[in-house]
N, C-alpha and C positions, 0 to 999 in steps of 0.2 A: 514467570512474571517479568522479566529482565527482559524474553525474549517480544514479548508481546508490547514492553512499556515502550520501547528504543526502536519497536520496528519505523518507525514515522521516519529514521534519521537515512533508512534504503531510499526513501521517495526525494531524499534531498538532491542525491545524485544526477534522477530526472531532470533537474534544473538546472543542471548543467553549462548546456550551451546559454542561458543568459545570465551567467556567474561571471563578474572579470576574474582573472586569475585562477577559473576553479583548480587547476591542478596545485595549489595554495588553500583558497580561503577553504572550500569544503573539510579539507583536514584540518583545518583549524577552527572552524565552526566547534568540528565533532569534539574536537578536545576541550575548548571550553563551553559548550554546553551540556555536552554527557555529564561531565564532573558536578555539574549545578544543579541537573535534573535529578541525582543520584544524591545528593544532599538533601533537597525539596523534599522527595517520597520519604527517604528516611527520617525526614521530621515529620514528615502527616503521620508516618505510620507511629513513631514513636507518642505521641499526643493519640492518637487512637486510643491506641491500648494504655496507655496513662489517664484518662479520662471514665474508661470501661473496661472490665477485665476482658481479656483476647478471649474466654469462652465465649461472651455473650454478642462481642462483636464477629465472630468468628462468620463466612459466608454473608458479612450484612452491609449494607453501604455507610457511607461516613456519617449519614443523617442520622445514624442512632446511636454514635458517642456524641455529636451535636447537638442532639437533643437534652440532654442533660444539664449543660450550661447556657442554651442558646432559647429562648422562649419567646412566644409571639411573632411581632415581623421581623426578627433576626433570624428565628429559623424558617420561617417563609422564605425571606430572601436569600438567605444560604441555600435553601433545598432548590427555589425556584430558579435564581439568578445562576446557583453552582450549574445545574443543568442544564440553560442555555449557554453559558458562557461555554462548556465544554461541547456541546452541539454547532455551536456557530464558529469556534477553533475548529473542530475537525470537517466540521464541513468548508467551511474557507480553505483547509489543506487539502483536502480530497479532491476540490475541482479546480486548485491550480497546478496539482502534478496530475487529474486526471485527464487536464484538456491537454497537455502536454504528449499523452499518448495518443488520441485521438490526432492532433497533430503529425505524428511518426506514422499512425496509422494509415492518414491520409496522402500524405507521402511517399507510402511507400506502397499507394493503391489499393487495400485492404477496405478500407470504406472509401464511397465515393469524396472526391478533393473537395467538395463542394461545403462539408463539414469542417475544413480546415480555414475556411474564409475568417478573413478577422475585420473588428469592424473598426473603421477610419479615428471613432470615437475614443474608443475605449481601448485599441490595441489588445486585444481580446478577440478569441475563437467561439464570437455568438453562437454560430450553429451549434461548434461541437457540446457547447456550454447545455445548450439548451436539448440536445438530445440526450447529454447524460442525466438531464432535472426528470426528462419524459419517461426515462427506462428507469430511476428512484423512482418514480410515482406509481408502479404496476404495483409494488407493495405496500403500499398505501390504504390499500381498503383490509389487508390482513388485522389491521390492528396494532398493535402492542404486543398481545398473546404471542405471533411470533420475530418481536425482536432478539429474542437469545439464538433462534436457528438461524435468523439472517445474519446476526453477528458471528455466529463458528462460520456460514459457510463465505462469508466475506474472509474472514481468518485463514480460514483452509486455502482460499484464491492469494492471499497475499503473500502465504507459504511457499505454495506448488510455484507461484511468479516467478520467482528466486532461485530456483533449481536449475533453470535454461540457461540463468545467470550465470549461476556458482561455475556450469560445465563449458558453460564457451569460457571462463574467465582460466580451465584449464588448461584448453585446449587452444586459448590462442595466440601462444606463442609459437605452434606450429602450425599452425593454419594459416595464419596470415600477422606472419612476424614481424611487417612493417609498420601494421597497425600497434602491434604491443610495445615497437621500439620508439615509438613516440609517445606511448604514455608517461607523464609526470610521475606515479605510482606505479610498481613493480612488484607480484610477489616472485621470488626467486628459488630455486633450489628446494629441499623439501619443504617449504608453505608453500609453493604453486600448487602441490595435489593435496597435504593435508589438510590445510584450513576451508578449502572447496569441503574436501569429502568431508571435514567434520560436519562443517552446515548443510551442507546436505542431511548427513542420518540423523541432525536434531531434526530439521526440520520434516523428513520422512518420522519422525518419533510423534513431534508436537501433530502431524496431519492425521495422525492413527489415533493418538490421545483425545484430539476433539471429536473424530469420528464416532467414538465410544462413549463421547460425553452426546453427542447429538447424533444419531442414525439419520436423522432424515434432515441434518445441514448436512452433511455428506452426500448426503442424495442429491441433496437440488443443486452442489456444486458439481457432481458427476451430469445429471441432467446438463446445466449450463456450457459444459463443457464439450459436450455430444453434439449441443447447439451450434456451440462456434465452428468447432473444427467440419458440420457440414455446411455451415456459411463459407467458412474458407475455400471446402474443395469447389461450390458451387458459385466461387466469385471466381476463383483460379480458372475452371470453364469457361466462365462468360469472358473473363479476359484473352484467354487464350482464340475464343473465337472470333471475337471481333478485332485485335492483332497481332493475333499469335503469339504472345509476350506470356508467361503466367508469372505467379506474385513473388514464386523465387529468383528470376529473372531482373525483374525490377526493387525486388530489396537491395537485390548485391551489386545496384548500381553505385549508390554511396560509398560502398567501401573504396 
């Protein structure tokens, strides 16, 4: 639960380059709002089950200890307003560290730059904005019936994300030492390899655990995954033929 509630705080990172001071405020964000977040939940959950015994709410959403004291348009609008309001947070989070990648993606040639335009208005990446609304919308005629499978296999991608993370975050203080010697944050001495490999086998643990819970969100993030990596080798062709450059070439122009 812990892992799943706090992942949102990996995507703050993203934000980085338009943070004053990140190598400050970010770690100061985390500390005082973990601590607040971790108060919050332990009062919903403790009113939970103070309202309803934990059998009956056990596997159920909040609507059915709400229900007991909340009647008519109070529980309308708790059921209703609760579920936009947490729809419209996570989607306002989702597409401002998603345009963020589309951004790096763009930059660094992966999809065409043309996606990375921002508009005069809004200071905003329309295109990429607007192709991440186009590729949400292919699941749109599925229904409801499967939002639990596109919720693990969204999960399992947020997971597996992380892992490229954790291992260059090992390996690169020998790789490219000049970069790490300018980080604000350091982990040093044994947390450089254990705190990686622990997150890693959780998160190898938690990929295997929802796999089990959903076979076929597994799948269609395996699928997904098969997709990208032949978009890649067949963007790295086209690059490489029209000037000879492929897309590893021009990642590691930045560093």
């Amino acid at each position: 639960m812990l892992f799943f509630a706090y992942m949102g705080a990996n995507f703050i990172i993203d934000l980085g380059a338009e943070i004053k001071n990140a190598g400050r405020n970010i770690p100061l964000s985390f500390a005082i709002s973990i601590p607040i977040v971790i108060v919050i939940y332990t009062l919903i959950g403790l009113v939970d089950v103070g309202v309803v015994p934990c059998e009956m709410t056990a596997n159920q959403p909040l609507s059915v200890s709400a229900g007991k004291f909340l009647g008519g348009p109070l529980a309308t609008f708790f059921t209703v307003g609760g579920g936009l309001l947490a729809m419209a947070t996570t989607l306002n989070a989702t597409f401002m560290f998603g345009a963020r990648y589309i951004l790096v993606f763009a930059d660094d040639e992966v999809v065409p730059k043309c996606l990375a335009a921002v508009s005069k208005r809004f200071a905003t990446p329309h295109w990429g904005l607007l192709f991440m609304f186009l590729v949400s919308l292919v699941a749109m005629p599925l229904g409801t019936s499967s939002l639990t499978i596109f919720g693990i296999t969204a999960s399992i991608g947020s997971i597996v994300l992380l892992i490229p993370i954790l291992i260059a975050a090992f390996l690169l203080p020998k790789r490219i030492p000049k970069v790490y010697a300018k980080a604000p944050f350091k982990l040093k001495g044994v947390w450089l390899w254990l705190l990686p490999a622990l997150a890693i086998l959780f998160g190898v643990f938690f990929v295997a655990a929802l796999g089990m819970e959903s076979p076929l969100g597994l799948a269609l993030f395996v699928a997904w995954m098969v997709v990208g990596i032949i978009y890649y080798f067949v963007r790295n062709r086209y690059l490489k033929a029209k000037r000879g450059t492929g897309l590893d070439a021009i990642a590691k122009k930045g560093i």
